[in-house]
C-alpha positions in Angstrom: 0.0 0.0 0.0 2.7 2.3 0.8 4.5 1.5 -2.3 1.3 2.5 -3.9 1.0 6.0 -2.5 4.6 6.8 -3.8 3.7 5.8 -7.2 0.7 7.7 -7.1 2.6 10.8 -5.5 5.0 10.7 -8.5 2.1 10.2 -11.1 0.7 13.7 -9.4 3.9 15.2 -9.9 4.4 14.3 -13.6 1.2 15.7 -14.5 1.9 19.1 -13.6 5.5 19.3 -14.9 3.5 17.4 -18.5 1.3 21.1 -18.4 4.3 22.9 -19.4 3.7 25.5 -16.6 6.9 24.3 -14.5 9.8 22.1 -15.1 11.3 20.3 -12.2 11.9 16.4 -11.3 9.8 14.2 -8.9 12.9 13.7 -6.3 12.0 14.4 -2.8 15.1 16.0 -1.8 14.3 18.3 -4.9 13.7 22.0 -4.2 10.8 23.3 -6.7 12.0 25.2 -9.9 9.6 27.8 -10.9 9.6 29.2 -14.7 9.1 32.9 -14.2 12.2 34.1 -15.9 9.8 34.9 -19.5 7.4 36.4 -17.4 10.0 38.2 -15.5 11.7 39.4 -18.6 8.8 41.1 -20.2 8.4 44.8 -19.0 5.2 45.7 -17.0 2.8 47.5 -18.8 3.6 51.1 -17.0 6.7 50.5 -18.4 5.8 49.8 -22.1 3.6 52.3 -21.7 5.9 54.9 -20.5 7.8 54.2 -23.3 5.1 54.6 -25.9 4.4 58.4 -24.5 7.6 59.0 -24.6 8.1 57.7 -28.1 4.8 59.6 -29.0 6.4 62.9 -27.5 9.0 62.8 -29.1 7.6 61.7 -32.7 5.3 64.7 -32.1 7.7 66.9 -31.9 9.8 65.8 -34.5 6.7 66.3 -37.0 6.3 70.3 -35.4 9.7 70.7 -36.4 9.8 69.3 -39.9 6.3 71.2 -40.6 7.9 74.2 -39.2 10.7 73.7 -41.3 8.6 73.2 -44.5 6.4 75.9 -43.7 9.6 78.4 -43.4 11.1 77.1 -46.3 7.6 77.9 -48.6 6.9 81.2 -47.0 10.5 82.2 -47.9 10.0 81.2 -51.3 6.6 83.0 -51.6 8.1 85.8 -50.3 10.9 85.8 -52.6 9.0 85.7 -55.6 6.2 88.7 -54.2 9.6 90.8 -53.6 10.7 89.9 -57.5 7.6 91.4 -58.6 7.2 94.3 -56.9 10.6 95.1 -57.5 9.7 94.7 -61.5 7.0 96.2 -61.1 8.7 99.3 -58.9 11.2 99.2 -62.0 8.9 99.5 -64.9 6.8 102.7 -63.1 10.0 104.3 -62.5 10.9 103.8 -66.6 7.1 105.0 -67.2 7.6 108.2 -65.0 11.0 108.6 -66.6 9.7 108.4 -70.1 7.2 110.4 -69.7 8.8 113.2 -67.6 11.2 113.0 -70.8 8.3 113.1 -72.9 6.7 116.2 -71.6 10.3 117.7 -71.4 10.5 117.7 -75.6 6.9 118.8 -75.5 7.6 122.0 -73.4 10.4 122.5 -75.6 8.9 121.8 -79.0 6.1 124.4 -77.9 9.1 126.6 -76.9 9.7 127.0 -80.4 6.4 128.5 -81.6 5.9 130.5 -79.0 5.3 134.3 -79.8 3.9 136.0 -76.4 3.8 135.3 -73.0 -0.3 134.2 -73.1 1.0 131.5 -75.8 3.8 130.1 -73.6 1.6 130.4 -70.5 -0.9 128.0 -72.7 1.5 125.4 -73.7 2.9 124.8 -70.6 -0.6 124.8 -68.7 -1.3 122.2 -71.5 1.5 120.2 -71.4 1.2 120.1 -67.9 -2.1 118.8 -67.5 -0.8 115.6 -70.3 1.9 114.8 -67.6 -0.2 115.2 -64.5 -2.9 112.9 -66.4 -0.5 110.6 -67.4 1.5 110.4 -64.0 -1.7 109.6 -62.7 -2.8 106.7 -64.6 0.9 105.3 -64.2 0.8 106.0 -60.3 -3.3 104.2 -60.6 -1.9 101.1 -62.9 1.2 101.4 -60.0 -0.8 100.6 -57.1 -3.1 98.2 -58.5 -0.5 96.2 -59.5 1.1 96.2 -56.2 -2.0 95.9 -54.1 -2.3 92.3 -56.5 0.8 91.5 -55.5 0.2 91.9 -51.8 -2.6 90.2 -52.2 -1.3 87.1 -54.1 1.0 87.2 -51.4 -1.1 86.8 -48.7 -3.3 84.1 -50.2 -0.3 82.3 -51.2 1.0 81.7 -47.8 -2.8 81.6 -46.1 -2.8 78.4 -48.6 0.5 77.4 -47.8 -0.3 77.5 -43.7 -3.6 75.7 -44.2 -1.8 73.0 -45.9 0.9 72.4 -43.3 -1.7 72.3 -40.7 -4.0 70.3 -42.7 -1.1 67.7 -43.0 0.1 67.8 -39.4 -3.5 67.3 -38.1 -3.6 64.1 -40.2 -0.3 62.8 -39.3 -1.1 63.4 -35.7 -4.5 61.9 -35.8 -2.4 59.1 -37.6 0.3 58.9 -34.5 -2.4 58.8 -32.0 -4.5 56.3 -33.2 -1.1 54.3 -33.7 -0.5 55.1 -29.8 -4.1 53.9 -29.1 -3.1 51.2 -31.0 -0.5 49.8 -29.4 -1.4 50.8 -26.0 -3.6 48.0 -25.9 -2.2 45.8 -27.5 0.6 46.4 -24.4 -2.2 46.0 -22.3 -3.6 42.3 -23.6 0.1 41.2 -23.3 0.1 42.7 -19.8 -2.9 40.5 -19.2 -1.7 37.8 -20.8 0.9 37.8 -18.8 -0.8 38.0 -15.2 -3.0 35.0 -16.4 0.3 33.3 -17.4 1.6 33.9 -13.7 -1.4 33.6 -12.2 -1.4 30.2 -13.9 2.2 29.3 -13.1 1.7 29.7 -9.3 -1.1 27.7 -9.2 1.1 24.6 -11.3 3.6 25.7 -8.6 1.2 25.0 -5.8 0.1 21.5 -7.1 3.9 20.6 -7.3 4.8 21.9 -3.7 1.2 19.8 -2.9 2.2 17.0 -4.8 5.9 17.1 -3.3 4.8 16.7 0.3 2.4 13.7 -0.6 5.7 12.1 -1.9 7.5 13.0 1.3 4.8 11.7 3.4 4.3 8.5 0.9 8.1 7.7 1.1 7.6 8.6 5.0 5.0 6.1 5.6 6.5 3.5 3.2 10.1 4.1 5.2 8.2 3.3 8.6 6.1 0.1 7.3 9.1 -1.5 5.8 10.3 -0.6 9.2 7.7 -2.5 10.9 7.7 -5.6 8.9 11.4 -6.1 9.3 11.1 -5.2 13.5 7.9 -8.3 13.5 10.2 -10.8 11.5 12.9 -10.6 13.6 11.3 -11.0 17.3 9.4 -13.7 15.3 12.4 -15.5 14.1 13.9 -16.0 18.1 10.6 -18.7 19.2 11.4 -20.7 16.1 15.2 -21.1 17.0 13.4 -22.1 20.3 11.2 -24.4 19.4 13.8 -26.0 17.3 16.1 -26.8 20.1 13.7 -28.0 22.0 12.7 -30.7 19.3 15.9 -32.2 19.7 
């Protein structure tokens, strides 16, 4: 019977080392040997989290400064070419005014030519006056149109520009947060994963301690009935030699 209770002890024991949850042998003397090193290996869930904001900061800011950068780099281009353009067009009313300043120059003096009394040079110039101030006035009208586009071109151009960078970084940040989201639980089904998985290795850990003493104890008990049965055999064995000699 006692023999029986061993073999049954070490049956228990090889059942819960054959679930894979803990590795050990079914010697008495044989301290228990847990398998927590993978679970103790893999960082808790604060920490994988932790990690993912900090990876998230800094990804967000690496996209402020590249949309920064790109929104510089346009808004010095657009302001480039505005400046180009008003200086061609600042260039071409300054020839305009030039030429015709020069213009009404040769006027004043062609008139100068024909000119017989006062009254008549009082007339030409009044005359030739009035074409220049006309003039000069459509130039300095056709001027300020032209440079009032320009602003204006100018300011749609980086309004566009802006709305663009912003449009693009609100995507790639909706894009980064729902990968954050994202892996955020998936960190947190491996965290409980991995609480079930130690939840599940203490509980094969239990059984084997269990299973361990019922060995002990089974060895115990067999230890003290083979103990017995040699103690009865040998006070037994004395009345024979007795009863022997006596025969004779």
């Amino acid at each position: 019977m006692s023999k029986k209770k061993v073999l049954q002890a070490v049956a228990t024991i090889g059942a819960v080392t054959a679930t894979g949850a803990i590795a050990t042998t079914a010697h008495a003397d044989t301290t228990p040997a847990t398998s927590n090193a993978a679970v103790s290996q893999t960082p808790s869930a604060d920490q994988q989290l932790s990690s993912l904001q900090a990876s998230q900061a800094k990804a967000e800011q690496s996209l402020a400064d590249q949309n920064q950068a790109a929104l510089n780099s346009q808004t010095a281009t657009i302001e480039q070419q505005a400046s180009e353009a008003a200086n061609k067009e600042n260039a071409a009313y300054s020839s305009a005014v030039a030429s015709q300043s020069a213009a009404n120059q040769k006027e004043l003096a062609n008139a100068a030519q024909h000119i017989v009394t006062p009254a008549q040079k009082a007339q030409q110039e009044s005359a030739a006056k009035s074409a220049y101030d006309k003039s000069k006035a459509d130039l300095d009208a056709q001027h300020s149109a032209k440079s009032n586009q320009i602003k204006t071109d100018y300011d749609a151009a980086v309004k566009k520009t802006t709305d663009e960078v912003k449009a693009n970084q609100t995507t790639a940040e909706q894009q980064h947060t729902q990968e954050v989201q994202n892996a955020t639980k998936a960190v947190s089904d491996a965290q409980i994963k991995v609480n079930n998985l130690t939840q599940l290795n203490q509980q094969k850990q239990t059984e084997l301690t269990n299973a361990k003493s019922q060995l002990d104890q089974a060895k115990e008990n067999s230890k003290n009935t083979d103990s017995f049965d040699n103690s009865t055999y040998d006070n037994a064995s004395d009345p024979l030699i007795f009863l022997s000699s006596a025969s004779w």
